[in-house]
N, C-alpha and C positions, 0 to 999 in steps of 0.2 A: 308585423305590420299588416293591415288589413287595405284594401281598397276601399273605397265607395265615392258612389256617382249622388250627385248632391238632389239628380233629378229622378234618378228609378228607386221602386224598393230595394232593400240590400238584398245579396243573394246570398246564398244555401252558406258558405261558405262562412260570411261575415256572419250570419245568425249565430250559426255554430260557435265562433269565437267569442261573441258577445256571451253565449250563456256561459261557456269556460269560464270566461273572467268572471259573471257574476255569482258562478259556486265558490273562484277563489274568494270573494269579497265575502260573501257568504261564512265561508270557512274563517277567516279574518276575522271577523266579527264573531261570532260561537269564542275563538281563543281570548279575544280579547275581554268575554263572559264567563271565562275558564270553563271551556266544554273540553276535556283531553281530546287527545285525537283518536286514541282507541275508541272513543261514545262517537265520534263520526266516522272510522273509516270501517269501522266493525273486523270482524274475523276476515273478510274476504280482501285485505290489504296484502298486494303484492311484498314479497319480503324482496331486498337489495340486500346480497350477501358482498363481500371485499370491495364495501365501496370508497370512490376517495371523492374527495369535493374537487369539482370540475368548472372551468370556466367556458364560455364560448362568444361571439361575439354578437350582438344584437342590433337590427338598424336603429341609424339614428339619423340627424339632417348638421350638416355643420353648414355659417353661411354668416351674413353682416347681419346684425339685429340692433333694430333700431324700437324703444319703445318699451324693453325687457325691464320688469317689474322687480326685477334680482338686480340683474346684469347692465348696469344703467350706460349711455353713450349710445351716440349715432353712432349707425357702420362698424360696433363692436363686433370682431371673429368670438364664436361662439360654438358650443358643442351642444348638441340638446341631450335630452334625456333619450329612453327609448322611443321609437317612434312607433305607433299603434295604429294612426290611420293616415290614410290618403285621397284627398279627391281623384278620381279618373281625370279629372281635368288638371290637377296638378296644383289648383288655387286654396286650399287649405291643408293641413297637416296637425292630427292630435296627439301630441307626446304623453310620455307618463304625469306629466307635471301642468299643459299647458297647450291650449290651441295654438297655432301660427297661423297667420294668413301670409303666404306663399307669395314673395313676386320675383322677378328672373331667376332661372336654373341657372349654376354653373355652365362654362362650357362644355362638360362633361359629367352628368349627375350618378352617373352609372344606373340610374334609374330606367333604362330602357334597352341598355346595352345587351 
């Protein structure tokens, strides 16, 4: 999940992420041109020897949604996708799937805890 302030330029941190994701999309697209991955990662691809598929967990926002384009009903409990960005002000949120425009935190959002 990334910050940003709706009013300053992003910072060092947020650019950096943005380009990440736009090599993965990048790479995304190449496969889905059928580029293998050996013509993009070349020789200097780290090798992973005894690996196993691993889980971990990612943030996300759960909360009443009113307005959802899937998930239809006022005040429906909902789960979001991952969540990528956040205003510094708290009043927007960009999921994998979908902006939000943010109105009251839970009691406890653990978002600052």
């Amino acid at each position: 999940m990334l910050l940003f302030n709706q009013h300053d330029e992003p910072d060092s941190d947020f650019v950096h992420e943005m380009e990440r994701l736009a090599q993965l999309v990048a790479d995304v697209e190449r496969i889905h041109r059928g580029v293998p991955p050996e013509a993009m990662a070349g020789d200097d691809a780290p090798i992973l020897d005894r690996w196993i598929l691993g889980q971990r967990l990612v943030p996300c926002l759960a909360g009443l949604s009113t307005g959802h384009p899937e998930l239809v009903g006022k005040n429906r409990l909902i789960g979001t996708s991952d969540l990528w960005l956040l205003s510094t002000d708290r009043s927007w949120a960009r999921t994998l799937s979908r902006w939000y425009r943010l109105g009251r935190p839970a009691e406890r959002s653990g978002l600052d805890a």
